[in-house]
ZALUMMI-825570 format. One line per field, with one value per residue (C-alpha): residue number from 1; x, y, z; residue in three letters. Coordinates in nm, 2 decimals. Layout:
ZALUMMI-825570
nr: (NUM  ...) $
east: (X  ...) $
north: (Y  ...) $
up: (Z  ...) $
rest: (ALA  ...) $
end
This chain:
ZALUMMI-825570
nr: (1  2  3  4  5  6  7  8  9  10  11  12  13  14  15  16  17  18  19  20  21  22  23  24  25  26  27  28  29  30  31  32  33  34  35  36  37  38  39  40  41  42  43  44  45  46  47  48  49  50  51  52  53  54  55  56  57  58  59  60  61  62  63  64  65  66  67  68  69  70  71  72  73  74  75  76  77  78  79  80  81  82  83  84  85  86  87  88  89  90  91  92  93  94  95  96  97  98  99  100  101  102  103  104  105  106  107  108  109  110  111  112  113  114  115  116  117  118  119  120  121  122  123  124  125  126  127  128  129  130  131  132  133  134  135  136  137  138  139  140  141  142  143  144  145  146  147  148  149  150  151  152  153  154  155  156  157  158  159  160  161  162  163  164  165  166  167  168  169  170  171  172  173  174  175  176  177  178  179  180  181  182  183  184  185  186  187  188  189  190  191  192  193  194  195  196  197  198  199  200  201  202  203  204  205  206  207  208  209  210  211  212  213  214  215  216  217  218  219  220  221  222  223  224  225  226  227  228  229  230  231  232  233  234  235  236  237  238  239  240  241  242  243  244  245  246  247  248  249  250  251  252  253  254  255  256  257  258  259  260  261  262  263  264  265  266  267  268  269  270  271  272  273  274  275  276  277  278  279  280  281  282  283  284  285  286  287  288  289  290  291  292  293  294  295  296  297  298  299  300  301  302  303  304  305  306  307  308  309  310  311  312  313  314  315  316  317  318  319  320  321  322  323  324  325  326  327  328  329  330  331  332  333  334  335  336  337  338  339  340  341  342  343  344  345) $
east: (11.49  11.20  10.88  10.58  10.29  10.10  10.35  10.30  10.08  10.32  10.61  10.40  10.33  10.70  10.78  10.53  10.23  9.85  9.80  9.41  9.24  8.89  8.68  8.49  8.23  8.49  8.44  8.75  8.84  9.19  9.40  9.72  9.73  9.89  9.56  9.32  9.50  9.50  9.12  9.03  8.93  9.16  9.28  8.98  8.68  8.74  8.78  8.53  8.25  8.31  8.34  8.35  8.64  8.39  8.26  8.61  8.59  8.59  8.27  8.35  8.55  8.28  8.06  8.34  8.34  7.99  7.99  8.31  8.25  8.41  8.79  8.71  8.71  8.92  9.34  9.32  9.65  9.57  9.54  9.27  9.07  9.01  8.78  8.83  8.61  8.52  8.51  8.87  9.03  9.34  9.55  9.70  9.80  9.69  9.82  9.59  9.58  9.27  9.33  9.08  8.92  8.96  8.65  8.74  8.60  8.77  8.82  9.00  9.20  9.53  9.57  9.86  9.78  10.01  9.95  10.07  10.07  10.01  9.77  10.04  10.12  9.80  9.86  9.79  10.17  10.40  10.72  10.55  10.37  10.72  10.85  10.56  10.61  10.99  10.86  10.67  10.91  11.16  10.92  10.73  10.81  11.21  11.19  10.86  10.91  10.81  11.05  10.94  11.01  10.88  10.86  10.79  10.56  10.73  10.82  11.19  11.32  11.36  11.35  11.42  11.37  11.57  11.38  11.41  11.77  11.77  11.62  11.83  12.15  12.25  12.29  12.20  11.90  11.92  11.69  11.45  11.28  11.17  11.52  11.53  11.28  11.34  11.36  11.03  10.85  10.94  10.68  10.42  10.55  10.57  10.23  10.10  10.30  10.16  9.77  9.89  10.01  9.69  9.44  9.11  9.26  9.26  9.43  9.64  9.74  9.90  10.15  10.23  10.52  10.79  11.13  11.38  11.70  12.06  11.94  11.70  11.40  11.05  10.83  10.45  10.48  10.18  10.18  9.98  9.88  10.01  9.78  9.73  9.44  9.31  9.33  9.66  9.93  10.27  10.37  10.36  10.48  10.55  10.59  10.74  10.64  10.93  10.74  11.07  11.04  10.61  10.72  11.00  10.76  10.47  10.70  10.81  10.49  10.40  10.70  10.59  10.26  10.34  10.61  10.36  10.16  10.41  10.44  10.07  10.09  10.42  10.28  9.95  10.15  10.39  10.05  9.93  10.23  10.33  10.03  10.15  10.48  10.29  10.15  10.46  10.68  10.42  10.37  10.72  10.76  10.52  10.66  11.04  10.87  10.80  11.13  11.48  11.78  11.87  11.60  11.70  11.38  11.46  11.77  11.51  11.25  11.52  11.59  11.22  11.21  11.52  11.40  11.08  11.26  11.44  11.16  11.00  11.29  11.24  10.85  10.96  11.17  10.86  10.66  10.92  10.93  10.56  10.57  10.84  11.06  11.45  11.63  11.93  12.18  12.39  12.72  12.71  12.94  12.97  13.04  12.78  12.55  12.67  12.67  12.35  12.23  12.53  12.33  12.03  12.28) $
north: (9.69  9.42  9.53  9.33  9.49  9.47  9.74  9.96  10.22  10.20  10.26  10.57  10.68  10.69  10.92  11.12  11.12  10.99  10.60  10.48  10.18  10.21  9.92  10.00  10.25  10.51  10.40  10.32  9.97  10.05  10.40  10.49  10.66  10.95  11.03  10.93  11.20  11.49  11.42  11.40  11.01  10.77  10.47  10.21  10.51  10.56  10.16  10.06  10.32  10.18  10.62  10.73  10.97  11.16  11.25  11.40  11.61  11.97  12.15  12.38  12.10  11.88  12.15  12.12  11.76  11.71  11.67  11.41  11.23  10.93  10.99  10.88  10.57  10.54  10.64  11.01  11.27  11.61  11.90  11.86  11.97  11.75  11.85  11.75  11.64  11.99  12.14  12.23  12.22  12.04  12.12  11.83  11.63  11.29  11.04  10.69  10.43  10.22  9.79  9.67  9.33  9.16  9.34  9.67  9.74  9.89  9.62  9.88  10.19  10.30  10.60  10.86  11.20  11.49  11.71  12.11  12.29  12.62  12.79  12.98  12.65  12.65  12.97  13.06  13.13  12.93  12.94  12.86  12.56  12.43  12.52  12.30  12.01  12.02  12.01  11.67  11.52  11.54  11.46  11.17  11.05  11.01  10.82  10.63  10.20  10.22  10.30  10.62  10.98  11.28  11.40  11.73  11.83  11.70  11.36  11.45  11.30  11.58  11.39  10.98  10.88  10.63  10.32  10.36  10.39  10.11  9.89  10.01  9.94  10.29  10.41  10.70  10.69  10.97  11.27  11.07  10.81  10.57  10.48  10.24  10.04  9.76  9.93  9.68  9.87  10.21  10.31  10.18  10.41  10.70  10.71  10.61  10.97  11.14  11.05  11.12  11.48  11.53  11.78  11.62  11.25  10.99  11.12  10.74  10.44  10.12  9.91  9.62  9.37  9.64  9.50  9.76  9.68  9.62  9.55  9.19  9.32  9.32  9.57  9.74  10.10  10.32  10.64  10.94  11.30  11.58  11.89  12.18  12.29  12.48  12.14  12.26  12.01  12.03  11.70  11.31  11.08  10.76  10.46  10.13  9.82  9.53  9.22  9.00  8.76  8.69  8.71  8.37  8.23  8.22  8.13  7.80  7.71  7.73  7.52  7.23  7.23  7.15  6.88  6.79  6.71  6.55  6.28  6.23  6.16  5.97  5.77  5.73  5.63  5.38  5.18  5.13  5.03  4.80  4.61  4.60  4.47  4.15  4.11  4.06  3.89  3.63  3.56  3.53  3.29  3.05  3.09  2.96  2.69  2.61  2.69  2.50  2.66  2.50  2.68  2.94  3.16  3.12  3.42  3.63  3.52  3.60  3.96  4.02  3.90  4.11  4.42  4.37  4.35  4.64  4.82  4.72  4.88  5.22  5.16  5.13  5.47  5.64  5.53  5.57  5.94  5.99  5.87  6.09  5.77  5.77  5.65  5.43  5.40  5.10  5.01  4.86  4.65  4.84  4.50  4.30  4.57  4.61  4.23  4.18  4.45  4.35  4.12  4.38  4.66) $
up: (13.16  13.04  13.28  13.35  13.20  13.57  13.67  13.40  13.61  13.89  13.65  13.54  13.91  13.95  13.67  13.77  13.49  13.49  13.34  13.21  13.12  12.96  12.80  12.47  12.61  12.79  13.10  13.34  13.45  13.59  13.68  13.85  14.18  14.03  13.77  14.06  14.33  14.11  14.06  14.39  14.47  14.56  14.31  14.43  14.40  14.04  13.98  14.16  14.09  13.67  13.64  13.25  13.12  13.01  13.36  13.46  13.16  13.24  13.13  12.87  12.74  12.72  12.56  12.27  12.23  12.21  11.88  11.84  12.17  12.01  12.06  12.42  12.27  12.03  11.94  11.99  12.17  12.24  12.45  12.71  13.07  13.36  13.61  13.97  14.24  14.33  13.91  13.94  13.57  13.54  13.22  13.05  12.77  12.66  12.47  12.45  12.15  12.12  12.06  11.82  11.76  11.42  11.29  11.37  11.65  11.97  12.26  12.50  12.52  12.71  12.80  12.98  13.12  13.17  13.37  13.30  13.63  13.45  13.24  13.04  12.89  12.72  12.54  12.21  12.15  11.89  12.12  12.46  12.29  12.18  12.53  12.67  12.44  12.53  12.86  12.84  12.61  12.90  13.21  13.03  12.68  12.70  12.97  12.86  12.84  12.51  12.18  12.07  11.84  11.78  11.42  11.29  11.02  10.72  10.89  11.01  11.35  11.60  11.92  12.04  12.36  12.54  12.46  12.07  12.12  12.32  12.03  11.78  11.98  12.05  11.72  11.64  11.38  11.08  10.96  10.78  11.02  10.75  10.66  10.97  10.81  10.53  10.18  10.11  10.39  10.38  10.08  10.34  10.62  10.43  10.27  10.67  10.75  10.48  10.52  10.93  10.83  10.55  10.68  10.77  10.86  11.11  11.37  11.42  11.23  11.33  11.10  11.19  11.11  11.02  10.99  11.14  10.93  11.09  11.37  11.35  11.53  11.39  11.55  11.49  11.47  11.62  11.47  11.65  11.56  11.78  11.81  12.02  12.20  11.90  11.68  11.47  11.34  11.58  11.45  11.48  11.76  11.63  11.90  11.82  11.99  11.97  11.81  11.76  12.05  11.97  11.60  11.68  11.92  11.64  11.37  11.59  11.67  11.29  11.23  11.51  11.41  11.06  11.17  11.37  11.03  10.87  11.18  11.12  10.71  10.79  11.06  10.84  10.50  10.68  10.85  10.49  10.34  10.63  10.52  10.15  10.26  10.48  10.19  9.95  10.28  10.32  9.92  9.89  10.20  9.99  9.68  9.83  9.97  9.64  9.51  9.61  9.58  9.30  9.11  8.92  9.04  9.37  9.38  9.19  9.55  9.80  9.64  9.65  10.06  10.13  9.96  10.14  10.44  10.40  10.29  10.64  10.82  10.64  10.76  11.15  11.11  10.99  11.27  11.52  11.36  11.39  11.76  11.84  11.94  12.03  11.74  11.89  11.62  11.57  11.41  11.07  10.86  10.54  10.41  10.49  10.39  10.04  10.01  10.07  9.81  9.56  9.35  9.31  9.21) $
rest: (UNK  UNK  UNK  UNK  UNK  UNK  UNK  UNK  UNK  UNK  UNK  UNK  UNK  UNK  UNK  UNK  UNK  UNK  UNK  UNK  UNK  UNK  UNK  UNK  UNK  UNK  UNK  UNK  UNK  UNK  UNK  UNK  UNK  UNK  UNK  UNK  UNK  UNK  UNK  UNK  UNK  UNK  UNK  UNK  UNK  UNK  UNK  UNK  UNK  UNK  UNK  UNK  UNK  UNK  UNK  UNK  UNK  UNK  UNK  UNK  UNK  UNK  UNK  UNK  UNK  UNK  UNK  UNK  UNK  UNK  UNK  UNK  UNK  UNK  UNK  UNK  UNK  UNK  UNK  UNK  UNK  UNK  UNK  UNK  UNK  UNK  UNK  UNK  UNK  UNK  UNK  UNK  UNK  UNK  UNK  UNK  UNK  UNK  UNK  UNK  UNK  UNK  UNK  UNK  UNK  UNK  UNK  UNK  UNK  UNK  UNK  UNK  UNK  UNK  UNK  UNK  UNK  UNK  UNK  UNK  UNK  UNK  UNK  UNK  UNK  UNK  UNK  UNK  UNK  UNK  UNK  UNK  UNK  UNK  UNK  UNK  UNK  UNK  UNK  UNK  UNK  UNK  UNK  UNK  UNK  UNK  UNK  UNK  UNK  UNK  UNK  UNK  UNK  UNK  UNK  UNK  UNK  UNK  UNK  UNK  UNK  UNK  UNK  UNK  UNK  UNK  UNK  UNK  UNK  UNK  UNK  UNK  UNK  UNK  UNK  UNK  UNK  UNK  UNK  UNK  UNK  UNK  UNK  UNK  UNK  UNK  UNK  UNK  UNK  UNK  UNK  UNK  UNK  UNK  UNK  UNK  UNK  UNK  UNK  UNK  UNK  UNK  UNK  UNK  UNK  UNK  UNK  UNK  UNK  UNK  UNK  UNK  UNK  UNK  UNK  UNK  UNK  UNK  UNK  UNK  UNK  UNK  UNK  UNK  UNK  UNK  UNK  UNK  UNK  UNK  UNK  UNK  UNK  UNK  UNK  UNK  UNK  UNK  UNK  UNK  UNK  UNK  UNK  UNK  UNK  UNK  UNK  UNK  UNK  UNK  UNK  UNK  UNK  UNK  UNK  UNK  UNK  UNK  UNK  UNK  UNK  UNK  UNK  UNK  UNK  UNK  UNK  UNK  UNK  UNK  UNK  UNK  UNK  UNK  UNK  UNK  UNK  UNK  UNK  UNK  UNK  UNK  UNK  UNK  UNK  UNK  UNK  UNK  UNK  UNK  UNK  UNK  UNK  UNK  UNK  UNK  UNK  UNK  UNK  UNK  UNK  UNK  UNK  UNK  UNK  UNK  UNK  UNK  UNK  UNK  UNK  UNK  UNK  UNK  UNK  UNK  UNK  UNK  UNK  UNK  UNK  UNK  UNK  UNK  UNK  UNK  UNK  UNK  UNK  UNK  UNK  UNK  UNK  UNK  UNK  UNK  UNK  UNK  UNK  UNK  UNK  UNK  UNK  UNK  UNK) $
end
């Protein structure tokens, strides 16, 4: 169902994980009740008191960050300790993107937290790791608002979550994750997953205006490192956000603004020409003065005045165009139309 992105930490609350705000220095301008209890304060201490993550960061966790402070900041997912109130740790996982400015620079960070109730999730072992990420995947991501999968190391789908399969109608997307994508984009997605899954890399990127194919929807795909508490590759998380509705919005605002433009020139052009055509009405209404009927000029005059005139017609439609007037058609008798033109064709 749509949501209202004012709900989104309730939602969160509800399904029972930790939801962050934090402006471009770390510190927290919004939380959800849920993050806020397991820490000890309630919802308005943290908000109010402008805390930094950093603050709720357990100590020997801190110790280990010292050095990399910056993916507070910035898209990072990962295994990490939160201290309480009283320097409890609380096991988690979290999963935050940064939004950036057109110059690069971060303008805020989401984040959500997941809590693991025990320490044997944080185990050095290969099968309780994928235990624990099975774990999540049910609590928090398959039911998470926004489209996403979880890929393994070489790229292959191994888990959807409700949301995607939402977008894509219910049906059931393949293997190889790229191949929802527009042939013309999928070169582009794969060499995002591949600098993703590259030792040494950024730990995120963010594509944006990806056509899904078959299905009419353009979306920007957010695609996020998964590692464990020791820093190794588990795998990617790849979340989609649906664009199609902003994407026809901006596309008819493009399209009135240049109609818009073409009223203007239209409205412009048929001033200027309107003052031609005085010009050649009033030359000709002194020239059949001069001229009777019997002249053999004066058929050559009258074509002139009744092309004029027409020609003044067509000028009144491009201003009534450029004013956004109501054209009120009119019957017309074929006939008398022709007859007045029949001498000039």
């Amino acid at each position: 169902k749509p949501y209202d992105q004012g709900e989104l930490p309730a939602l969160i609350d509800r399904i029972g994980g930790g939801y962050y705000e934090l402006d471009e220095f770390g510190n927290i301008t919004d939380c959800n009740n849920f993050l806020a209890n397991i820490l000890g304060y309630a919802q308005e201490e943290i908000v109010n008191n402008f805390y930094n993550l950093n603050t709720f960061l357990h100590v020997t966790h801190r110790l280990e960050q010292e050095n990399s402070a910056s993916f507070l900041t910035n898209t990072w997912q990962g295994f990490i300790d939160l201290s309480t109130k009283y320097g409890e740790p609380v096991p988690g996982f979290i999963f935050q993107k940064g939004f950036y400015s057109e110059l690069g620079k971060v303008k805020k960070v989401i984040g959500y937290f997941i809590r693991v109730k025990d320490k044997v999730s944080f185990s050095k072992s290969k099968e309780v790791e994928e235990e624990w990420l099975e774990t999540s995947w049910k609590n928090f991501f398959e039911s998470l608002p926004h489209p996403t999968a979880f890929l393994d190391k070489s790229g292959k789908v191994k888990k959807l979550n409700t949301a995607l399969l939402e977008l894509s109608n219910n049906q059931v997307i393949e293997e190889d994750f790229i191949e929802i994508f527009h042939p013309d984009e999928q070169q582009k997605v794969a060499k995002a997953i591949a600098q993703i899954t590259s030792l040494n890399s950024a730990t995120s990127i963010l594509l944006q205006n990806l056509h899904i194919i078959n299905f009419n929807k353009v979306v920007e795909a957010y695609i996020g490192k998964v590692q464990n508490n020791r820093g190794e590759f588990l795998g990617m998380l790849i979340t989609l956000r649906d664009m199609t509705q902003q994407h026809t919005l901006e596309e008819n605002i493009s399209h009135g603004q240049r109609m818009q433009t073409i009223g203007y020139l239209a409205g412009s052009i048929a001033h200027d020409f309107n003052n031609l055509l005085t010009a050649i009405l009033g030359f000709s209404d002194i020239l059949l003065q001069k001229h009777s009927a019997e002249d053999p000029s004066f058929v050559h005059l009258m074509q002139i005045k009744q092309s004029a005139n027409r020609a003044s017609n067509l000028v009144n439609r491009l201003l009534a165009f450029s004013r956004r007037q109501t054209l009120k058609p009119e019957l017309m008798d074929v006939h008398e139309f022709f007859g007045d033109i029949y001498s000039l064709v």
